[in-house]
mmCIF file of the N, C-alpha and C atoms, coordinates in Angstrom:
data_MODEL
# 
_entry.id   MODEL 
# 
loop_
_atom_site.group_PDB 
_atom_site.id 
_atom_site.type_symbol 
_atom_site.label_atom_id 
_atom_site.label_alt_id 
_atom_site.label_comp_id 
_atom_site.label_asym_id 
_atom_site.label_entity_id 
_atom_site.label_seq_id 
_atom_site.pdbx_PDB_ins_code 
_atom_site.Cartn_x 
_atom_site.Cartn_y 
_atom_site.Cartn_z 
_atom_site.occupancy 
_atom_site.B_iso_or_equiv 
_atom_site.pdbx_formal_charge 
_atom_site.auth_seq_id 
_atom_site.auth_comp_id 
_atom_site.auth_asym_id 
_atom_site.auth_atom_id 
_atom_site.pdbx_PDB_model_num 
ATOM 1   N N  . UNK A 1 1  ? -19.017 -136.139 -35.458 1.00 0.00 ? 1  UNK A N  1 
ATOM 2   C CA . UNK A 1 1  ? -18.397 -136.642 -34.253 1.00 0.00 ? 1  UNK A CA 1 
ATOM 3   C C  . UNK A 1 1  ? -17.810 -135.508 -33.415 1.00 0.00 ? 1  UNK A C  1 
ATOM 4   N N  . UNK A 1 2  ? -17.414 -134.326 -34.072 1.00 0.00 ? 2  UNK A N  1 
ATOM 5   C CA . UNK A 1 2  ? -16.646 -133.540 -33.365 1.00 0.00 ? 2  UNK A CA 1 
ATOM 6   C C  . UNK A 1 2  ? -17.755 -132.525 -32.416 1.00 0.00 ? 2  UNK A C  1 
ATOM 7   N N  . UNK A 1 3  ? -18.396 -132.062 -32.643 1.00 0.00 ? 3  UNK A N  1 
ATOM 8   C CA . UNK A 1 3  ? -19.629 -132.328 -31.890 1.00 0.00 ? 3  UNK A CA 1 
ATOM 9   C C  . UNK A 1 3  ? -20.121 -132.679 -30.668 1.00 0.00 ? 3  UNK A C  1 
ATOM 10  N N  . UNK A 1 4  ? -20.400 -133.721 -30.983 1.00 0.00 ? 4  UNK A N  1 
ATOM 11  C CA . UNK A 1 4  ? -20.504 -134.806 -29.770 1.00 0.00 ? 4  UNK A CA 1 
ATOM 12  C C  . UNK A 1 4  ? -19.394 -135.156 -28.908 1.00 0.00 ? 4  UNK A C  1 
ATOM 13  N N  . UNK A 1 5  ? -18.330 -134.942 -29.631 1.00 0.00 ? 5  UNK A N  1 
ATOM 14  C CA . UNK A 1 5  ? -17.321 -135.014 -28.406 1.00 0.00 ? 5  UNK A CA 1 
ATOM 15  C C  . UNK A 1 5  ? -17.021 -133.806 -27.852 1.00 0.00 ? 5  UNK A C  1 
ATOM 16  N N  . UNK A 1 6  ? -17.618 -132.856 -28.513 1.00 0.00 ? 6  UNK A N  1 
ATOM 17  C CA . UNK A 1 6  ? -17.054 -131.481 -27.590 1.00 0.00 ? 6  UNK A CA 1 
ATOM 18  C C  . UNK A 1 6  ? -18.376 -131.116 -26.342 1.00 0.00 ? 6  UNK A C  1 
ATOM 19  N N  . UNK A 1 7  ? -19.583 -131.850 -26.673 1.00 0.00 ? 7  UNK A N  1 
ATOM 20  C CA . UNK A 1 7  ? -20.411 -132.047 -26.024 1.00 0.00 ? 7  UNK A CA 1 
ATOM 21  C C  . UNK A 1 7  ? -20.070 -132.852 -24.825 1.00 0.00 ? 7  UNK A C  1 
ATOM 22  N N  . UNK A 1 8  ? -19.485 -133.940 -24.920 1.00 0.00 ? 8  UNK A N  1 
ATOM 23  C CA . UNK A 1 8  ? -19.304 -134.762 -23.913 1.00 0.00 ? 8  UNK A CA 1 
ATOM 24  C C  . UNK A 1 8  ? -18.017 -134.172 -22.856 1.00 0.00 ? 8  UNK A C  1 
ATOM 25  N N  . UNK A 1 9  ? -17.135 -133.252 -23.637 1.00 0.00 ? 9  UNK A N  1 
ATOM 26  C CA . UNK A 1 9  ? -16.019 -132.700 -22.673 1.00 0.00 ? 9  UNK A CA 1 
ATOM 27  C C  . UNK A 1 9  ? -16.831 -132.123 -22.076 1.00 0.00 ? 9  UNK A C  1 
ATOM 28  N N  . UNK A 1 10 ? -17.868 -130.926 -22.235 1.00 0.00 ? 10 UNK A N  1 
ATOM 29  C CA . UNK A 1 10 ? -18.233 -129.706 -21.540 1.00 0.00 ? 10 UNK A CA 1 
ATOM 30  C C  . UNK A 1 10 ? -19.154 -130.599 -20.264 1.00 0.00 ? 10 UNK A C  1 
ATOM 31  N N  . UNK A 1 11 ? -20.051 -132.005 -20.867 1.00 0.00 ? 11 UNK A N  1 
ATOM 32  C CA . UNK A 1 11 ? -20.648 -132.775 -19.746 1.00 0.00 ? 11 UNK A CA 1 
ATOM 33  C C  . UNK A 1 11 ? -19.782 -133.275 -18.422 1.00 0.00 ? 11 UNK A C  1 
ATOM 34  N N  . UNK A 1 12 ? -18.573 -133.681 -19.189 1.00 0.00 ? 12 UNK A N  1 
ATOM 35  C CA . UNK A 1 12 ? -17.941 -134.451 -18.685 1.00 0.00 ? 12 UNK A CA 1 
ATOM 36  C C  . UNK A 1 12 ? -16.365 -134.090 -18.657 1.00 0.00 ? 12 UNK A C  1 
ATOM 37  N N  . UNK A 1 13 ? -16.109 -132.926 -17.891 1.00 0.00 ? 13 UNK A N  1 
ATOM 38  C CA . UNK A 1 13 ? -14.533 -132.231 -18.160 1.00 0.00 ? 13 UNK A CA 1 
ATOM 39  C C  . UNK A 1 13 ? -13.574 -132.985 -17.270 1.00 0.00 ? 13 UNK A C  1 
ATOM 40  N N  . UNK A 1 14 ? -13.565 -134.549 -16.504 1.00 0.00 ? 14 UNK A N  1 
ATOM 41  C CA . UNK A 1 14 ? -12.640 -134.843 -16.284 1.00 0.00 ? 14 UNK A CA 1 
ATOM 42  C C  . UNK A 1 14 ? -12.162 -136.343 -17.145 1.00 0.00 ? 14 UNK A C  1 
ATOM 43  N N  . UNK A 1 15 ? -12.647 -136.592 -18.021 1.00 0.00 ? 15 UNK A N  1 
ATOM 44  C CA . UNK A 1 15 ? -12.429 -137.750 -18.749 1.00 0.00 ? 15 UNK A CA 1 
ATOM 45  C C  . UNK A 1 15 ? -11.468 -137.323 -19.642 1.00 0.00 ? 15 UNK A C  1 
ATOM 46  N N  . UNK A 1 16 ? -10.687 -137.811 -20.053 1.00 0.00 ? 16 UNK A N  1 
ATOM 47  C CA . UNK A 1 16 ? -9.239  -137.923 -20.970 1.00 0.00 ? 16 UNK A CA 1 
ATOM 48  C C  . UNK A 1 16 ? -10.003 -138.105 -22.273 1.00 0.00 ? 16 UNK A C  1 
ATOM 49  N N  . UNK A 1 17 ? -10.451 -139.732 -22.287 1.00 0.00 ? 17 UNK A N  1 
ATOM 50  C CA . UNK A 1 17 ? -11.134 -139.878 -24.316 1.00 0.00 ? 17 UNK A CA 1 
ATOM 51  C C  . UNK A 1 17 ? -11.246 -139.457 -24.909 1.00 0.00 ? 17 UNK A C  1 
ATOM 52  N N  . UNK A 1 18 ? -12.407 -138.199 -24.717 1.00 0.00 ? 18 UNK A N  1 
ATOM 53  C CA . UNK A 1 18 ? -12.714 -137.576 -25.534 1.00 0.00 ? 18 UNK A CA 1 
ATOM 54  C C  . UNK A 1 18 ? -11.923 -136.677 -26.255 1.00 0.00 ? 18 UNK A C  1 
ATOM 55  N N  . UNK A 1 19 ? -10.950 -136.197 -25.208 1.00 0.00 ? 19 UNK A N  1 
ATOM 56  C CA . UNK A 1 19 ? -10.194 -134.947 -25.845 1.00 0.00 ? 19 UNK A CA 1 
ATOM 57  C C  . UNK A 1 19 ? -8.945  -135.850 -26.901 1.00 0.00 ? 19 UNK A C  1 
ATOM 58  N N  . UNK A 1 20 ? -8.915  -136.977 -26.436 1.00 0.00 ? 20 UNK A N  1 
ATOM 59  C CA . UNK A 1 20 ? -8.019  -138.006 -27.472 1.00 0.00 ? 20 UNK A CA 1 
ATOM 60  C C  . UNK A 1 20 ? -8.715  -137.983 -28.714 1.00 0.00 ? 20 UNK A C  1 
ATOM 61  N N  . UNK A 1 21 ? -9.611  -138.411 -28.449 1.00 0.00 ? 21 UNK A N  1 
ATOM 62  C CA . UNK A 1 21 ? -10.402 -138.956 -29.807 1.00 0.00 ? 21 UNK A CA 1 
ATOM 63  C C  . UNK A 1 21 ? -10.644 -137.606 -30.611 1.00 0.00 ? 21 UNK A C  1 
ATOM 64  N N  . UNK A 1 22 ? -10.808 -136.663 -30.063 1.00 0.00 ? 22 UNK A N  1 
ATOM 65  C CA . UNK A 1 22 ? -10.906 -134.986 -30.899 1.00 0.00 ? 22 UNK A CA 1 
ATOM 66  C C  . UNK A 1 22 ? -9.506  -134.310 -31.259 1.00 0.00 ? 22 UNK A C  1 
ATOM 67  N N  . UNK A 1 23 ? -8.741  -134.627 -30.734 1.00 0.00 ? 23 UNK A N  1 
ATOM 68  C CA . UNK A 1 23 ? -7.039  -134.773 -30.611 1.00 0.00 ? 23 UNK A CA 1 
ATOM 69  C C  . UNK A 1 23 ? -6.855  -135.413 -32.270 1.00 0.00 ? 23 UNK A C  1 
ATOM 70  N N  . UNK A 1 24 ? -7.516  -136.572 -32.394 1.00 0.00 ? 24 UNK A N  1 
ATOM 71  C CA . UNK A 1 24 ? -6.998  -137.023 -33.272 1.00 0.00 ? 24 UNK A CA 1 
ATOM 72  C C  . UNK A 1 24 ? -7.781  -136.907 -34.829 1.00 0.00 ? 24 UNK A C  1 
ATOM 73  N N  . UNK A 1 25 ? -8.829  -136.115 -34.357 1.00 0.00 ? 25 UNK A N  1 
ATOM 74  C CA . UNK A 1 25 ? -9.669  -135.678 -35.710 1.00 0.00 ? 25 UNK A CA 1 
ATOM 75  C C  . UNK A 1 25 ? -9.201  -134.996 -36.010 1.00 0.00 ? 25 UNK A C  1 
ATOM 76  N N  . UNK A 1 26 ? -8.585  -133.406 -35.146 1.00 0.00 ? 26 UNK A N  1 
ATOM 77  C CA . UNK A 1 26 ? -8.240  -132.367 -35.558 1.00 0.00 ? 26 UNK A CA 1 
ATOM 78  C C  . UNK A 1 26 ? -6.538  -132.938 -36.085 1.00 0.00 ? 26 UNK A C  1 
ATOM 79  N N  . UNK A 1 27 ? -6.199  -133.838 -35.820 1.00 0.00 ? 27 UNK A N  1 
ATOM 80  C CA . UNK A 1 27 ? -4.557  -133.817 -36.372 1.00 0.00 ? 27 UNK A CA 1 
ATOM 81  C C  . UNK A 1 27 ? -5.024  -134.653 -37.847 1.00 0.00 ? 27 UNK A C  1 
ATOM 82  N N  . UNK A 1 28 ? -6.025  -135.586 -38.066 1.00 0.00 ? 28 UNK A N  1 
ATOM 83  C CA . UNK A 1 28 ? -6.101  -136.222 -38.956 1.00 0.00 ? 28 UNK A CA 1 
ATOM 84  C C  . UNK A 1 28 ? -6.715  -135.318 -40.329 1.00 0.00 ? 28 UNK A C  1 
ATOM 85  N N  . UNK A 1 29 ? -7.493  -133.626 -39.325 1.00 0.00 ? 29 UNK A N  1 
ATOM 86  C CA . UNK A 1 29 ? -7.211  -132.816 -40.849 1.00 0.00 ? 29 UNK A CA 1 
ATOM 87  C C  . UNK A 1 29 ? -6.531  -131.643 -40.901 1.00 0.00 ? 29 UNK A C  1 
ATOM 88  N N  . UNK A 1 30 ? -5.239  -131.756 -39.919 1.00 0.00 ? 30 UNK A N  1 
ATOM 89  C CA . UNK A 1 30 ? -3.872  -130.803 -40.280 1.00 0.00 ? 30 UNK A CA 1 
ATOM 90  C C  . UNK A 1 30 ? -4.002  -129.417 -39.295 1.00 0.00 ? 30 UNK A C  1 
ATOM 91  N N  . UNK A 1 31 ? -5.256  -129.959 -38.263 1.00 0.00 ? 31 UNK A N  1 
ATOM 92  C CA . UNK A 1 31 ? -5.165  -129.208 -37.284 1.00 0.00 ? 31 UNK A CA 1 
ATOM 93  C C  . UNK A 1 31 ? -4.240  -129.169 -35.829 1.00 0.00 ? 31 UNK A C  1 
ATOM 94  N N  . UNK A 1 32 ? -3.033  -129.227 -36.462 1.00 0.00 ? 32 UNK A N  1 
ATOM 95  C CA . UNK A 1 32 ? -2.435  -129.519 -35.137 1.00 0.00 ? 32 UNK A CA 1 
ATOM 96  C C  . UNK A 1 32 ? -2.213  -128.674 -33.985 1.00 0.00 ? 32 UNK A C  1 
ATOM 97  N N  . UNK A 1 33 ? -2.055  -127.415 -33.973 1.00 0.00 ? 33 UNK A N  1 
ATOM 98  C CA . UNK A 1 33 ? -2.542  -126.697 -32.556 1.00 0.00 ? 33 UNK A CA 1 
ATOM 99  C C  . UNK A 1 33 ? -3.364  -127.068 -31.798 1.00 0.00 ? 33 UNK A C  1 
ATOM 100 N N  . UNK A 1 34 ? -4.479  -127.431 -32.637 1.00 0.00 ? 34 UNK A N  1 
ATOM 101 C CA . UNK A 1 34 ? -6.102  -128.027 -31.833 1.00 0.00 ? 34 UNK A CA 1 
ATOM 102 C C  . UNK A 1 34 ? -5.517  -129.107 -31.291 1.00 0.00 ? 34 UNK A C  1 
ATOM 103 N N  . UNK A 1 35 ? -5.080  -130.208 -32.072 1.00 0.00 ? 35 UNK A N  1 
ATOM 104 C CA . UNK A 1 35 ? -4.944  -131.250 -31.790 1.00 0.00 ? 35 UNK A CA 1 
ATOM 105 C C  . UNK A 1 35 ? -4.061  -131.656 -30.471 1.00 0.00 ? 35 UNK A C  1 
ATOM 106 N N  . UNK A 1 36 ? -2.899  -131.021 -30.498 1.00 0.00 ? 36 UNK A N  1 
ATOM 107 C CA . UNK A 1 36 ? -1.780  -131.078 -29.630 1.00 0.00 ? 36 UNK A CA 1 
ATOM 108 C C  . UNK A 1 36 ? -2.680  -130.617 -28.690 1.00 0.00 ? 36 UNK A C  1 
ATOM 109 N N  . UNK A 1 37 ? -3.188  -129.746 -28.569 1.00 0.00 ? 37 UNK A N  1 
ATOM 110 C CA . UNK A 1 37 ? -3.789  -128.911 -27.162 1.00 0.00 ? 37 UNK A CA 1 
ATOM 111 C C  . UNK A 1 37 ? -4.512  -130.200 -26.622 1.00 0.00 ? 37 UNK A C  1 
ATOM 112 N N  . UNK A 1 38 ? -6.074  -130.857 -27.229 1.00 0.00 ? 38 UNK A N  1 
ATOM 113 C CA . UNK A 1 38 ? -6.835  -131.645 -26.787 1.00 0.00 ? 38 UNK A CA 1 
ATOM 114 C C  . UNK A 1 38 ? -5.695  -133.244 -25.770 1.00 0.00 ? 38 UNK A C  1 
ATOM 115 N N  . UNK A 1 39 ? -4.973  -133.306 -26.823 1.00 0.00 ? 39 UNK A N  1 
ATOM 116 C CA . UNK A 1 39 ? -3.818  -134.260 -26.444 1.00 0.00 ? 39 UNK A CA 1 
ATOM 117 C C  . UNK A 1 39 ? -3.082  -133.860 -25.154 1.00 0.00 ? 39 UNK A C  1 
ATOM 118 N N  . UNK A 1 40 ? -2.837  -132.907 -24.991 1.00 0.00 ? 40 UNK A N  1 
ATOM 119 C CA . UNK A 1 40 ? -1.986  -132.696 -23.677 1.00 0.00 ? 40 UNK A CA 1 
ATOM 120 C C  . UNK A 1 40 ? -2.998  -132.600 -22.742 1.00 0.00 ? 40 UNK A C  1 
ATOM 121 N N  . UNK A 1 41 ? -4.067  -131.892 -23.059 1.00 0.00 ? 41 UNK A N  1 
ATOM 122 C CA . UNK A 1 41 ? -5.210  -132.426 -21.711 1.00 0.00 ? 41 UNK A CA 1 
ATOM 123 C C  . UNK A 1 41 ? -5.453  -133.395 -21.729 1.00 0.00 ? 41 UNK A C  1 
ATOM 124 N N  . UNK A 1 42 ? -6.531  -134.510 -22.189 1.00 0.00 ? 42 UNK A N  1 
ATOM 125 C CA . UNK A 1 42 ? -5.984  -135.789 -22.140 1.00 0.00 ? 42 UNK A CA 1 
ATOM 126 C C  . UNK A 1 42 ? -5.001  -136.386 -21.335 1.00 0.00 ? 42 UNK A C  1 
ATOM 127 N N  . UNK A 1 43 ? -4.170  -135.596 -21.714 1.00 0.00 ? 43 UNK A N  1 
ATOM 128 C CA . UNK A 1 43 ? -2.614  -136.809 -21.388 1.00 0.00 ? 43 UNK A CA 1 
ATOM 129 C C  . UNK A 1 43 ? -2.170  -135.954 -19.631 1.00 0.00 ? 43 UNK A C  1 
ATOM 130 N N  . UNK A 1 44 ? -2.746  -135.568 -19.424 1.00 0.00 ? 44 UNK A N  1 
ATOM 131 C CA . UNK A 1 44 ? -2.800  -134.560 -18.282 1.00 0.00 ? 44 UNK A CA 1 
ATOM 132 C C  . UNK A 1 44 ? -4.163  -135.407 -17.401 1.00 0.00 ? 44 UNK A C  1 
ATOM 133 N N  . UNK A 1 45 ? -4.797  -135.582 -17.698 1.00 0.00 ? 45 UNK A N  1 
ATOM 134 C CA . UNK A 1 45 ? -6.376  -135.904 -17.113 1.00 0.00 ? 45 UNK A CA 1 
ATOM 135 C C  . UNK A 1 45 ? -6.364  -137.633 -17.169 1.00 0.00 ? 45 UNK A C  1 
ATOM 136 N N  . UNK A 1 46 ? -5.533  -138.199 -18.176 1.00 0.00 ? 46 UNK A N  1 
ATOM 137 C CA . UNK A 1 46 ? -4.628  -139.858 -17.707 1.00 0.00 ? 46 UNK A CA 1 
ATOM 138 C C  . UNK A 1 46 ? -3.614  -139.938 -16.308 1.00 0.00 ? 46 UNK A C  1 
ATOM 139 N N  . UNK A 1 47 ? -2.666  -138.768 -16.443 1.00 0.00 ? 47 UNK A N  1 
ATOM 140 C CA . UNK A 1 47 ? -2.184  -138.878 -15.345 1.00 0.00 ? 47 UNK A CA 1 
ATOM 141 C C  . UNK A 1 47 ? -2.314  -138.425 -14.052 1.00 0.00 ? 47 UNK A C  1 
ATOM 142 N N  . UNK A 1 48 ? -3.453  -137.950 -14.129 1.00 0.00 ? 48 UNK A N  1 
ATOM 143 C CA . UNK A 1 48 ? -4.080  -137.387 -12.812 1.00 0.00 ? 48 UNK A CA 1 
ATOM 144 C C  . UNK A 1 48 ? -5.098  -138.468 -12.112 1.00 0.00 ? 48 UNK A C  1 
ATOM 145 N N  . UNK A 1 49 ? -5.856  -139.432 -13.415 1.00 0.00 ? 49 UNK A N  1 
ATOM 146 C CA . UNK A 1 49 ? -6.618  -140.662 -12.880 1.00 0.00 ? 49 UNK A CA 1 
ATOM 147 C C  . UNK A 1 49 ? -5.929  -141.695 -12.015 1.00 0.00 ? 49 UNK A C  1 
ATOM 148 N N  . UNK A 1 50 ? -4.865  -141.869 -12.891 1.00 0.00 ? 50 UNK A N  1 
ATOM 149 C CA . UNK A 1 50 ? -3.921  -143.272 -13.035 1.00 0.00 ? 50 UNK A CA 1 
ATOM 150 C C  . UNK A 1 50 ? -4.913  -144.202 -13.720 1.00 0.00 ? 50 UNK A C  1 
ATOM 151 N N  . UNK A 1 51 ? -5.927  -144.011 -14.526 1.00 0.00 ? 51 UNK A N  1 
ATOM 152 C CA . UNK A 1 51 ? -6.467  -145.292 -15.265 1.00 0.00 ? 51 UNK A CA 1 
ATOM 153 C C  . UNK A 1 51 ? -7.508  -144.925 -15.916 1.00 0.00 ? 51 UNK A C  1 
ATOM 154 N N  . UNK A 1 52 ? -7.852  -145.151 -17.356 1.00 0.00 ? 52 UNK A N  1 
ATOM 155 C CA . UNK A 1 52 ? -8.669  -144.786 -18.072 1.00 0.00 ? 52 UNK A CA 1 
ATOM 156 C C  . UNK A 1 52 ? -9.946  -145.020 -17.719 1.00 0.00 ? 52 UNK A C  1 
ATOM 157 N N  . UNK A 1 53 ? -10.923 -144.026 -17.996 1.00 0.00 ? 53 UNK A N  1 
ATOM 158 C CA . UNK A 1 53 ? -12.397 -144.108 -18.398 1.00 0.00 ? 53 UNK A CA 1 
ATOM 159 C C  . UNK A 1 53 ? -13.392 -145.147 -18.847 1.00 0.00 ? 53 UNK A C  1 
ATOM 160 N N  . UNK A 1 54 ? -12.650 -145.354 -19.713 1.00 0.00 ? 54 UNK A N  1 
ATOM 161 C CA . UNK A 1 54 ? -13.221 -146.071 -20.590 1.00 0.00 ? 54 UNK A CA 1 
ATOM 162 C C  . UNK A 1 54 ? -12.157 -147.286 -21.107 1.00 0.00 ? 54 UNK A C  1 
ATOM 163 N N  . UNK A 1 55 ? -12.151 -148.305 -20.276 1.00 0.00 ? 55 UNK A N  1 
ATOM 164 C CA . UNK A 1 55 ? -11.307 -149.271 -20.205 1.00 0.00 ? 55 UNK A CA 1 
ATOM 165 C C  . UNK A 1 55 ? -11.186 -150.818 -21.354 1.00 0.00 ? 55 UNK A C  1 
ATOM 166 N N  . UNK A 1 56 ? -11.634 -150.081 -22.568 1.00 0.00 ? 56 UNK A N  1 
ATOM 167 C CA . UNK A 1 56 ? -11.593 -150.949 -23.776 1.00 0.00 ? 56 UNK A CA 1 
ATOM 168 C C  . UNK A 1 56 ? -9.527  -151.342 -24.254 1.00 0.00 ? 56 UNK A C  1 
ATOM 169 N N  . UNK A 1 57 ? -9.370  -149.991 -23.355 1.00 0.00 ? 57 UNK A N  1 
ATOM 170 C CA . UNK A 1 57 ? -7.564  -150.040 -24.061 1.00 0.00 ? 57 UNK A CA 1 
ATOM 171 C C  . UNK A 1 57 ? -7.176  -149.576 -22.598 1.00 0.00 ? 57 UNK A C  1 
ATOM 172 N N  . UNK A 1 58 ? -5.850  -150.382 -22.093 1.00 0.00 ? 58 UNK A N  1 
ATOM 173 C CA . UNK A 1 58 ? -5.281  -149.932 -20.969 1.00 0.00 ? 58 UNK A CA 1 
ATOM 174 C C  . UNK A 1 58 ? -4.890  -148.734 -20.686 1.00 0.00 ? 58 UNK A C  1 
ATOM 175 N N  . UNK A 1 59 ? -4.460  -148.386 -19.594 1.00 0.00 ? 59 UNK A N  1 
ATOM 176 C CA . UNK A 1 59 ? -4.131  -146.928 -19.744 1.00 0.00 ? 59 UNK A CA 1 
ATOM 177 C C  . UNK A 1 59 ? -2.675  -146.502 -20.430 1.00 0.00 ? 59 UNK A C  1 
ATOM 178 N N  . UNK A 1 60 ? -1.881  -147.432 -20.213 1.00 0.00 ? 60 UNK A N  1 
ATOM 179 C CA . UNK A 1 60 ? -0.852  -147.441 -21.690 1.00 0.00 ? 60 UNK A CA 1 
ATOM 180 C C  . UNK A 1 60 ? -1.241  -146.977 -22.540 1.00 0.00 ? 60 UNK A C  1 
ATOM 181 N N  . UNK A 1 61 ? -2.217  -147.854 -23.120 1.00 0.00 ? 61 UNK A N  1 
ATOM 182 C CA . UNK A 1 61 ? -2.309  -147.627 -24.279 1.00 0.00 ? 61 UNK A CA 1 
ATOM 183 C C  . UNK A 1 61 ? -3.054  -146.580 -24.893 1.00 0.00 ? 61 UNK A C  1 
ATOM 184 N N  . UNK A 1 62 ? -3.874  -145.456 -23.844 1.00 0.00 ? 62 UNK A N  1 
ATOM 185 C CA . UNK A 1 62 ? -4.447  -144.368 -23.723 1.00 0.00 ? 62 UNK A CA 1 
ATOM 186 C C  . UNK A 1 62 ? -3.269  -143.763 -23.542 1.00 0.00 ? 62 UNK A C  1 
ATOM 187 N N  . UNK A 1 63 ? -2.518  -143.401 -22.851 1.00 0.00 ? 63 UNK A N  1 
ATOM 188 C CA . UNK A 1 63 ? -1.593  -142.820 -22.889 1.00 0.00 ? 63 UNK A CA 1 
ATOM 189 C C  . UNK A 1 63 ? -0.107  -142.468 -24.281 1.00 0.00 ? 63 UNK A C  1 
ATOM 190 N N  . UNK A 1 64 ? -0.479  -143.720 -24.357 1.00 0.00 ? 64 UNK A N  1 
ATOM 191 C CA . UNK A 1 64 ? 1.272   -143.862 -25.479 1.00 0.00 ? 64 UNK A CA 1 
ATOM 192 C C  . UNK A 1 64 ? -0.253  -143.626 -27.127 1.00 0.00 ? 64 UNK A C  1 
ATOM 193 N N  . UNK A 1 65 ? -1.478  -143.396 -27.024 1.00 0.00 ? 65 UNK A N  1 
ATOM 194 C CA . UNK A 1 65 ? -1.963  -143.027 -28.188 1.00 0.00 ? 65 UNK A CA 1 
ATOM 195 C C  . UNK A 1 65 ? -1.277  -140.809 -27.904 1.00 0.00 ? 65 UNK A C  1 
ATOM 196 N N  . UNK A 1 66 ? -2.099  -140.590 -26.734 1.00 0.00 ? 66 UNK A N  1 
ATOM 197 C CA . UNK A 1 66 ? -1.891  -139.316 -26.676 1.00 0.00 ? 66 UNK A CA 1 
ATOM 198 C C  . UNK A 1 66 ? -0.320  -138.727 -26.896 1.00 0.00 ? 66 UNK A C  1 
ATOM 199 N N  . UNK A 1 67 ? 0.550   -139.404 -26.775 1.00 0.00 ? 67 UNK A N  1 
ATOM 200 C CA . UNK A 1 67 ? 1.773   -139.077 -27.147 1.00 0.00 ? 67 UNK A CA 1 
ATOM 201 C C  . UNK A 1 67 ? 1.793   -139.351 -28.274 1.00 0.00 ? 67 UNK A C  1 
ATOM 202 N N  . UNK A 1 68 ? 1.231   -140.059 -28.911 1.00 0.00 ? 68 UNK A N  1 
ATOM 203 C CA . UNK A 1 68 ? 1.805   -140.147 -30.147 1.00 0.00 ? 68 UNK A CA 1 
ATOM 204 C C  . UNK A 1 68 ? 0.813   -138.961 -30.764 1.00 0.00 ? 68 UNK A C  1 
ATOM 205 N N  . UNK A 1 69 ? -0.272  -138.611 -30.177 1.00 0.00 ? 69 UNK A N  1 
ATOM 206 C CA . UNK A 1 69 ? -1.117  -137.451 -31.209 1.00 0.00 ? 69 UNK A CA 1 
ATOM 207 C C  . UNK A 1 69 ? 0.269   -136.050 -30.897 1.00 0.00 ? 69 UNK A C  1 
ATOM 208 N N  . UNK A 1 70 ? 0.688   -136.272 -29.506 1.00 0.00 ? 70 UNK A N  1 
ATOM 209 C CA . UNK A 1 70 ? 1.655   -134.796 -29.292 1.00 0.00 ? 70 UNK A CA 1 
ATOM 210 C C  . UNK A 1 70 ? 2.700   -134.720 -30.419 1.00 0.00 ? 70 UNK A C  1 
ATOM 211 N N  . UNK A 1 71 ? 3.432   -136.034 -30.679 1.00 0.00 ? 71 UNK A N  1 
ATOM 212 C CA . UNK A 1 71 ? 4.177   -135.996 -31.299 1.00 0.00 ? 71 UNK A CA 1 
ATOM 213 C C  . UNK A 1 71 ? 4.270   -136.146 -32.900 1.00 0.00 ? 71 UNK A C  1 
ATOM 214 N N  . UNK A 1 72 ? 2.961   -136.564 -33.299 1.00 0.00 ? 72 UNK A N  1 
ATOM 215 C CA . UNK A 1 72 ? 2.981   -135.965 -34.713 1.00 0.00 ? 72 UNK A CA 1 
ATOM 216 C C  . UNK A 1 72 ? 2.552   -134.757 -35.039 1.00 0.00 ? 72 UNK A C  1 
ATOM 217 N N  . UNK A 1 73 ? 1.509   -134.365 -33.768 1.00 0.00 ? 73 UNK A N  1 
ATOM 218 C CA . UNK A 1 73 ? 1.491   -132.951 -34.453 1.00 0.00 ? 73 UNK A CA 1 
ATOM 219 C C  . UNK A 1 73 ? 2.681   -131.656 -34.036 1.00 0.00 ? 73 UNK A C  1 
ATOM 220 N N  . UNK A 1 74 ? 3.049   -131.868 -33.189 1.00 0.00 ? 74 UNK A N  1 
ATOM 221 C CA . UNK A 1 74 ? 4.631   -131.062 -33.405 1.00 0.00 ? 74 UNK A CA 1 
ATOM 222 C C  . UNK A 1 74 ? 5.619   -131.192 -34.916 1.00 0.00 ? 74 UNK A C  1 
ATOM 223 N N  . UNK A 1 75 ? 5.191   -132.979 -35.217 1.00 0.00 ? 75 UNK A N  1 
ATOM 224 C CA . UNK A 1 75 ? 5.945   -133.161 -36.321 1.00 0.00 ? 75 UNK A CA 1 
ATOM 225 C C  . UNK A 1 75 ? 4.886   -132.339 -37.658 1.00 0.00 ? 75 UNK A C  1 
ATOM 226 N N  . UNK A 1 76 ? 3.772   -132.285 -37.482 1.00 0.00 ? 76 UNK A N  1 
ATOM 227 C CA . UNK A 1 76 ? 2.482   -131.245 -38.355 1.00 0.00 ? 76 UNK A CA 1 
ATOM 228 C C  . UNK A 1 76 ? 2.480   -132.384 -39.589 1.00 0.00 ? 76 UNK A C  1 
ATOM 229 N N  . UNK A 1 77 ? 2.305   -133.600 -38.918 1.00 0.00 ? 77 UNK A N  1 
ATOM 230 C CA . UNK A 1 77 ? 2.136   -135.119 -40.112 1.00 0.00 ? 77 UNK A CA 1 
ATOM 231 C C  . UNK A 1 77 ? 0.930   -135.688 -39.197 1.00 0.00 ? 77 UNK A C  1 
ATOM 232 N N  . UNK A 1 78 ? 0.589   -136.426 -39.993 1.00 0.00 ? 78 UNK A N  1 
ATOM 233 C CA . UNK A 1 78 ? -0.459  -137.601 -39.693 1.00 0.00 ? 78 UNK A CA 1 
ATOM 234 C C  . UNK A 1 78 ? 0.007   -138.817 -40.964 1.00 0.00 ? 78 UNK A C  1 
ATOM 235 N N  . UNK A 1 79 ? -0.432  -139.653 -40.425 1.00 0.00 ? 79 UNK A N  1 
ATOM 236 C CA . UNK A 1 79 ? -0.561  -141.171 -40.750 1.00 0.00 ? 79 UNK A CA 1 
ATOM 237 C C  . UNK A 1 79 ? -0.908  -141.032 -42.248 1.00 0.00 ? 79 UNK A C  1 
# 
């Protein structure tokens, strides 16, 4: 997956998702520099839209995920 989503940023460098969804691979294996970084773009590229991409989850809820990737990996935990 990580991959393909780094594929799809370089296609596609103004979409938020992806860098969420890679945000949260790299925190889910203790990469949190990576992670935090992908997350604050993201969460940078939400508030520059005002509304997600990919509209399966509101932009809340795109948003309050990317904070929560910032804020566990500052905390250097995952789930």
């Amino acid at each position: 997956a990580e991959a393909q989503l780094l594929q799809c940023i370089v296609h596609n460098p103004f979409i938020a998702e992806p860098h969420l969804l890679l945000g949260q691979i790299f925190a889910s294996r203790g990469q949190y520099i990576d992670a935090a970084e992908h997350a604050r773009k993201g969460l940078a590229l939400l508030c520059d839209w005002g509304t997600p991409w990919d509209k399966r989850l509101s932009w809340a809820a795109w948003v309050a995920w990317a904070r929560t990737i910032l804020h566990q990996s500052s905390a250097e935990q995952w789930p």
